[in-house]
N, C-alpha and C positions, 0 to 999 in steps of 0.2 A: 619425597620429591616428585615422584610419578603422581599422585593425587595434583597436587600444585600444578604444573604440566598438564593433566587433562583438565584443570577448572580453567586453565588460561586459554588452552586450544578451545575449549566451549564458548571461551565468551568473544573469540576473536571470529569466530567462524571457521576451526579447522577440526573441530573432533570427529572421530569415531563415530562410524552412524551419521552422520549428518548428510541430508539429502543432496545428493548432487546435482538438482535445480532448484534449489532453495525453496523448498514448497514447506510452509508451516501454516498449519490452520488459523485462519485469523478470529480470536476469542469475540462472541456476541457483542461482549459489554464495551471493545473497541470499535465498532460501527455502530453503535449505539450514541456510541460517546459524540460523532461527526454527526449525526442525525439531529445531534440536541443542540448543536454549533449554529450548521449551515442547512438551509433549506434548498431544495432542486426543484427546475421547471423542466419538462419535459423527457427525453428517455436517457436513459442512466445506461451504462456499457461497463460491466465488471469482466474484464478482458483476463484477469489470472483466477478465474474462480475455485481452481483444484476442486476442492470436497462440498462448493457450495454454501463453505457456514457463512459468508459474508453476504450472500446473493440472497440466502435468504433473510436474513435481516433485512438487507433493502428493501425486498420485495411485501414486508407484511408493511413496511412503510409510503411504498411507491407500487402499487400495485397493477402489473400490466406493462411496466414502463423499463422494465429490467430485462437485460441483455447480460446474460452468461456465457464465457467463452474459455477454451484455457488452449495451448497448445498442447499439451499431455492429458489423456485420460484418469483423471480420479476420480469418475462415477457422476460427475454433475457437469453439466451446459453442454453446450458445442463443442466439441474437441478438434485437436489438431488445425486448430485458427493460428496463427503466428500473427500477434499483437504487431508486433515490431516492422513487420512487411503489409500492415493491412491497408485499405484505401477507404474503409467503411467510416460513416460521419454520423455523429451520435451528438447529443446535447451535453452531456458529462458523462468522464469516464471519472469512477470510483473501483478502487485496487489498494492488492496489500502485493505490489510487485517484488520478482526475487532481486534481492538485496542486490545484488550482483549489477543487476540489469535498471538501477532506479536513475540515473539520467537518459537512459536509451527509453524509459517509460514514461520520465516528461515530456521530454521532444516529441514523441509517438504523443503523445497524451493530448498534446496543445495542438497540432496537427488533425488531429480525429475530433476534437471537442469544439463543439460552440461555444459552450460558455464556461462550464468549471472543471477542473482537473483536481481528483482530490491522492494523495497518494500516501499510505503509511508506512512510514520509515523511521531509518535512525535516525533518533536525533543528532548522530553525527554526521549525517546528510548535508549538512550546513557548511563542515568543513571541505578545505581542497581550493586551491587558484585556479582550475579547469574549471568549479562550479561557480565560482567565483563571478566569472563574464554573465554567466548561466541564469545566477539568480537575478541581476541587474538588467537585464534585456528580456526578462520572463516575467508575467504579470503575477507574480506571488502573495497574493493579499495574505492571508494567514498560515501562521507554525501555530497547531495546539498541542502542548506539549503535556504527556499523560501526566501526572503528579505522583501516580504510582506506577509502578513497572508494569509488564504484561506479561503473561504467561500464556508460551502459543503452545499447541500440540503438536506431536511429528506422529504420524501414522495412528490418528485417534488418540494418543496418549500424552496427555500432560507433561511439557518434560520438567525436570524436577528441579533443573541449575535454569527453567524459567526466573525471568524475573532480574539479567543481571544485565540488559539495557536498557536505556536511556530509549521512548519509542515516541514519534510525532505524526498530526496529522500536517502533513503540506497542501493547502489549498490553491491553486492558481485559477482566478477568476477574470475571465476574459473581458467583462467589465470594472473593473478595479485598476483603479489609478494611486500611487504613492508608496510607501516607504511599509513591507511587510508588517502584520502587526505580529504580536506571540502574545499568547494569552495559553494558561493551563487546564487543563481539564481534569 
């Protein structure tokens, strides 16, 4: 029964070890995966960078035009920036924000961004009547929804019960008019 009990608390977001700002490396081949979607003009603001493995992906695709930031020190970007309080204006923000914090990171997002907000999340993001108003008055052009699961790392290591959600890219394009598409990656 205790096995049972911590595979449930893993997958809901309450086990053991789990980061208390939700910081998980976000895997190459999932910014990858946005890069072969959607194309970006001008500079990019990855405001939860942690350890950097997203920023630099971007950066060997957008070179020069990437902006690193995190509020906590994990060895990469600008530190002790608070996304959430910032006034700074960027072209696109691109993030794998903490799960916790993924409406406080659209608002923030659409606010700071010119043109696209891209952010990875659950694909249970979708649900909720608070989110509801949210997605309807927010310009949400695309959900890419992975086809396979994702396997993030916590502290450089692979975790092992990876792989047991459901993960999407959400795009909000400030140019984009109509009804969200979904398409899988």
């Amino acid at each position: 029964m205790d096995e049972i009990m911590t595979r449930a608390q893993s997958i809901v977001g309450t086990s053991a070890g789990r980061d208390r700002v939700d910081f998980y490396s976000t895997p190459s081949y999932a910014t990858e995966a946005l890069l072969e979607m959607e194309k970006f003009e001008g500079s990019i603001w990855e405001p939860a960078c942690g350890d950097g493995a997203m920023s630099k992906v971007l950066e060997t695709h957008y070179p020069g035009q990437v902006t690193s930031s995190d509020l906590y020190d994990r060895g990469f970007g600008t530190t002790g920036l608070d996304f959430l309080s910032t006034i700074t204006q960027t072209e696109n923000v691109i993030t794998n924000p903490p799960f916790s914090l993924g409406e406080e990171f659209v608002r923030q997002g659409l606010r700071c961004a010119d043109k696209k907000v891209c952010l990875l999340l659950k694909l249970c993001f979708l649900e909720g009547c608070k989110r509801k108003l949210m997605f309807r008055t927010t310009p949400l052009a695309h959900v890419y929804v992975f086809s396979s699961r994702l396997t993030f790392s916590r502290a450089g290591i692979d975790l092992k019960n990876g792989g047991m959600m459901a993960f999407a890219w959400f795009v909000w394009d400030k140019s984009y008019h109509g009804q969200p598409q979904i398409d899988s990656i």
